[in-house]
N, C-alpha and C positions, 0 to 999 in steps of 0.2 A: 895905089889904085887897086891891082891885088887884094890886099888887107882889105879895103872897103868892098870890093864884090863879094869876097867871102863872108865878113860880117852880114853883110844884107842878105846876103843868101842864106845862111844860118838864123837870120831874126827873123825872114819869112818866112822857113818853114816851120820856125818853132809856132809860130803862131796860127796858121794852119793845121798844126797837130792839136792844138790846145782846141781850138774853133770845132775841127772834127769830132774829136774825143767830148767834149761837153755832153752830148746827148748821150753817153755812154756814164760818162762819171755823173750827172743829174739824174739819170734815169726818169729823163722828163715826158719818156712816150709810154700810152695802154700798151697791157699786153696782149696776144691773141689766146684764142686757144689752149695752145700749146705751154703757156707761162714766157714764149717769146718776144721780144719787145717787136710790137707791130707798127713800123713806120708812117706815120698817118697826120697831119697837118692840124695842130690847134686852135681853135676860133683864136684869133687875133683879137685881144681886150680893147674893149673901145676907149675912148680917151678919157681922161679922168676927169672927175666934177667935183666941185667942193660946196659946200657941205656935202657929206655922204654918210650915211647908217645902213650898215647891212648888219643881218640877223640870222639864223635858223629860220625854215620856213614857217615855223609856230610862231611869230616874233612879227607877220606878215600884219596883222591888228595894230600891234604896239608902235610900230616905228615913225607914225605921225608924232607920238608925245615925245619922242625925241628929236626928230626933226625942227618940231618948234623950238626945241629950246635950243638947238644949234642956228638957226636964224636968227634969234633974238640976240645971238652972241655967249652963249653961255657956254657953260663949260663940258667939253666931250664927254668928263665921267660922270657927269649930272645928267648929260640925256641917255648914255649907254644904261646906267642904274634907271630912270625913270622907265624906260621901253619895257626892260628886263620885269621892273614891278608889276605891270598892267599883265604880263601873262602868267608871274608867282601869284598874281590875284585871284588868278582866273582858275576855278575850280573845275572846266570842263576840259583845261590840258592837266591830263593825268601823269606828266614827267618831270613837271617843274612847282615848287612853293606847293600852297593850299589844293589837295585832293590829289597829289603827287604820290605813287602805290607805295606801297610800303615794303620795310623788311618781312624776312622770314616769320617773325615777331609779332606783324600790325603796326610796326611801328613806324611813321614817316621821317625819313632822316635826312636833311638836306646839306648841298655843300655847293660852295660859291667864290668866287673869286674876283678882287678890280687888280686893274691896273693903271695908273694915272700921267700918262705918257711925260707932259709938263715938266712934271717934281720929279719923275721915275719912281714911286712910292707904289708899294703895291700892298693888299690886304686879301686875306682868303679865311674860310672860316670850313670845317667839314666836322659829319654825324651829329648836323645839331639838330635836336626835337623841339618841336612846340613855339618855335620861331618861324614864322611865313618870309618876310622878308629878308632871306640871307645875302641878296648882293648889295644892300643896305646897312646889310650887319658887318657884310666882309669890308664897305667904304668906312663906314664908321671906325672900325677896328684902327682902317690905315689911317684915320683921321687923326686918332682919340688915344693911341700909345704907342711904347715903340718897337711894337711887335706887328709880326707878318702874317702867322696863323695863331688861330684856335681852333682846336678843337673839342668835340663831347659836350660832356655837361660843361667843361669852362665855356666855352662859347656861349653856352647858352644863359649862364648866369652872367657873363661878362653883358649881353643882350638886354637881359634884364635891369641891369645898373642901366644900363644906357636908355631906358624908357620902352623899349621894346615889348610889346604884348605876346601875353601865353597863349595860347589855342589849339585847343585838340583839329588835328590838319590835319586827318582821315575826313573823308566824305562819305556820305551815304553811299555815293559808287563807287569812289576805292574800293570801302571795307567790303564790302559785295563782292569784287572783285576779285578780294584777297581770300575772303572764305571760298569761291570757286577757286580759287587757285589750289585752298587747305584739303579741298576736297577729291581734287584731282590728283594729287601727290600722296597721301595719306589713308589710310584705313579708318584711322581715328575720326576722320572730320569728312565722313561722308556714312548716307544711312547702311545697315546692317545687312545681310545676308537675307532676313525678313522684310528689308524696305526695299522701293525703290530703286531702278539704280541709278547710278551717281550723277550719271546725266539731267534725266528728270530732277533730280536734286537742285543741280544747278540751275532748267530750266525755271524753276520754283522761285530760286533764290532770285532771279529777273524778272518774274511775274509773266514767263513766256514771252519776254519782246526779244522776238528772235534777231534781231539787228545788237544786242547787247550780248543777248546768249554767243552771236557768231565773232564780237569781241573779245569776250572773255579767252575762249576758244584761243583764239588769236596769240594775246598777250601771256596767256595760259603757256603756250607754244613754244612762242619768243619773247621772252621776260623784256619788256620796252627798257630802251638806255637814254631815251629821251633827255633831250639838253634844252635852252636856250641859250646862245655862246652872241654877244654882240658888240661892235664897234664902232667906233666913228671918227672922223677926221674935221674938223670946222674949217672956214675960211682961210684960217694964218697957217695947215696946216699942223695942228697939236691932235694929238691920239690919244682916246682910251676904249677901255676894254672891259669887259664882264663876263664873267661866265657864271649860272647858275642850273641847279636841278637836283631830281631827288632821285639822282641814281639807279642802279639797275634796280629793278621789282624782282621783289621776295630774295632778294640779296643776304650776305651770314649778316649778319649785326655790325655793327663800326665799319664795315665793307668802305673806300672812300675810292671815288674813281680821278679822271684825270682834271676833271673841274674845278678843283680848289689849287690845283698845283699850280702852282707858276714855272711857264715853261713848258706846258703841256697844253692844258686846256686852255691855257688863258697867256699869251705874251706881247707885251709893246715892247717898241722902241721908236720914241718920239723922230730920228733922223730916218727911220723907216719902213715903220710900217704897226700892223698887230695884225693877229690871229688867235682860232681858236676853233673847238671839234666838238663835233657830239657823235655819238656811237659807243662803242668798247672800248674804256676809257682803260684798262689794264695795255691795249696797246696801244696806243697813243702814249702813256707812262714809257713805255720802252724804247721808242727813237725821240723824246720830249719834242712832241710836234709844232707846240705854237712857237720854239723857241727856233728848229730845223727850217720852219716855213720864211721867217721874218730875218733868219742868217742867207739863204737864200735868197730872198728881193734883194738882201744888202748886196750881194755878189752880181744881180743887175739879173735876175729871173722875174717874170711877170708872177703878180697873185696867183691865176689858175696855172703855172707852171710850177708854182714854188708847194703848192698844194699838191701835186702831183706826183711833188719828188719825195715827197715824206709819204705819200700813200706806198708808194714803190718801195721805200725802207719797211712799212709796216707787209707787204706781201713777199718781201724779201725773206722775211724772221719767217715762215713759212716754205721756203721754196718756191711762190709761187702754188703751192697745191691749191686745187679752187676746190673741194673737196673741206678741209679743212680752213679755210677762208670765207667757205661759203655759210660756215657758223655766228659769223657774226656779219654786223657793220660796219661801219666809220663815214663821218666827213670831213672833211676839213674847210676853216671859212678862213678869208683873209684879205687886208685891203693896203695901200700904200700909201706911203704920204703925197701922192698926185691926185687922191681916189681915185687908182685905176682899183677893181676889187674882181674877186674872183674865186671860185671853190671847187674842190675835188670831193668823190662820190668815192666808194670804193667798188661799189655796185652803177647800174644805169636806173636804177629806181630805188625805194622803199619797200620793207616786206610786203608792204599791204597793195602792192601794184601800183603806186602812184607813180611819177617820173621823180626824180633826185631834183629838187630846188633849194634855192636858197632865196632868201627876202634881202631887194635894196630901196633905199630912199634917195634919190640923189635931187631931194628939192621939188619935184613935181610933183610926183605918187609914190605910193610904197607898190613894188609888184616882185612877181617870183622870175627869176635867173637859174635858166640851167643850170645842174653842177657838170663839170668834168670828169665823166668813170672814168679808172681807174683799167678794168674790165667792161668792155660794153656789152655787158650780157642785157637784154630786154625782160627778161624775170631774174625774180632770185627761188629756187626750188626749194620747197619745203622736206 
């Protein structure tokens, strides 16, 4: 009897220490101020629904055309690739496919990633040119051999064998873009001592539409990291995943961010879950997040907690300094095989002042979902 009360009393407190310590070893809470962890209560994920596609909130258009094809019964990585295409289409999001900014260069370089929960098979493709559709090119790859990446010119001519069209994917407003940017940075590519200065320059190059000039500006500023990262879960519960985009602006050349990687930008696992990020994809590479986010649901954290605890890894490699944290971005998206879904911010908004959203479908409408900072700062300071 002894024996027995000692045992029980030793398995309840272990278990109580573990229960306590959790929010210490996840580092699942914002921090304040200070870089200390500020104890403060998480929206509670509402329950889950199936079918379900959530996206990046560029991705807020697209996620009807995957939606249908997850009602009709089709397959996750058919509508995640389908959604994903409708905004590589789209020449007025300047971060993903066609009119996506370019390198240092001019030159548009794109990188993409599936993942096919089912099979477990995955396909990524990075620095390819003159190819618009890369998470088409990264399915196909995983379809069509029995390799996992390409990159450069293979890719691109691997694309080619596969029926894929060439096309110059600068736009008129990229390149515009990109020469204001040549212009800002350079002596060479901006008028002389005798011209203009560089401003009026650029005005010129916008034809004075001060809402483009006050973009440029912008992007000029803060080089965009723009993604679309998307997922989905159908009725039986199967998952897949895509990630796509054209990488930082005015990036060194072959530059490849965490979007093609598997394990980073882009990770399934059909028994629980996927995820995936858009922001500065060099950290996201350094705690491999979509792989941290979806190891964590496995251990029984919700999506916006398991997003959480990898944003905390990635402000961790920092100390916490908000100083030098305050140079970049991140999000993190992620969803479970109940579709409960959920995302972390690293910020409480976007540079450009909006609030931090994410796009879900869950059968009704597509609409925008808070993200969870990380930091609840209300601006981010230039």
């Amino acid at each position: 009897m002894e024996l027995w009360s000692r045992r029980k009393f030793f398995l309840t407190s272990a278990a109580g220490s573990v229960v306590a310590g959790a929010g210490k070893l996840f580092g699942r809470t914002p921090l304040d101020a200070s870089g200390d962890a500020l104890l403060r209560s998480l929206p509670i994920p509402a329950a889950g629904k199936r079918p379900l596609i959530i996206s990046s909130s560029n991705g807020l258009h697209a996620l009807d055309k995957g939606m249908d094809i997850l009602k009709k019964g089709g397959d996750t990585l058919d509508a995640v690739v389908a959604a994903v295409t409708v905004v590589e289409d789209d020449p007025n999001d300047d971060s993903v496919g066609y009119g996506g900014l370019p390198n240092e260069e001019g030159e548009v370089e794109l990188d993409a990633s599936v993942m096919h929960g089912p099979t477990g098979r995955a396909g990524s493709v990075a620095g390819v040119r003159r190819i618009k559709n890369v998470s088409r090119l990264a399915k196909t790859l995983m379809e069509k051999t029995n390799h996992v990446m390409l990159v450069g010119d293979g890719a691109r001519r691997f694309g080619v064998a596969e029926g894929f069209e060439e096309m110059n994917l600068l736009t008129e407003h990229s390149r515009k873009l990109w020469l204001a940017w040549k212009a800002s940075t350079s002596f060479n590519w901006r008028p002389g001592i005798d011209s203009p200065e560089w401003k009026e320059h650029v005005a010129a190059i916008f034809d004075h539409d001060e809402k483009q000039i006050a973009y440029a500006e912008r992007v000029i500023a803060r080089p965009p990291t723009g993604t679309i990262p998307c997922m989905a879960v159908n009725e039986k519960g199967d998952i897949s995943a895509t990630t796509s985009t054209s990488g930082l602006a005015w990036k060194i050349p072959g530059r490849v961010g965490d979007s093609p990687i598997i394990g980073a930008g882009c990770f399934v696992d059909n028994e629980v879950g996927a995820a995936g990020a858009t922001g500065k994809g060099e950290e996201n590479i350094k705690i491999c997040g979509g792989h941290t986010i979806v190891e964590m649901m496995r251990k029984g954290m919700s999506p916006p907690d398991a997003c959480l605890e990898a944003m905390h890894r990635v402000a961790k490699n920092y100390k916490n300094d908000k100083k030098k944290l305050r140079t970049f971005h991140l999000f993190f998206y992620a969803l479970n095989k109940d579709g409960v879904h959920g995302s972390a911010s690293l910020w409480n908004n976007h540079y450009d002042k909006t609030p931090a959203q994410y796009a879900v479908h869950d059968g009704s409408e597509a609409r925008l979902a808070p993200c969870t900072p990380l930091f609840d700062e209300t601006s981010i300071e230039d």
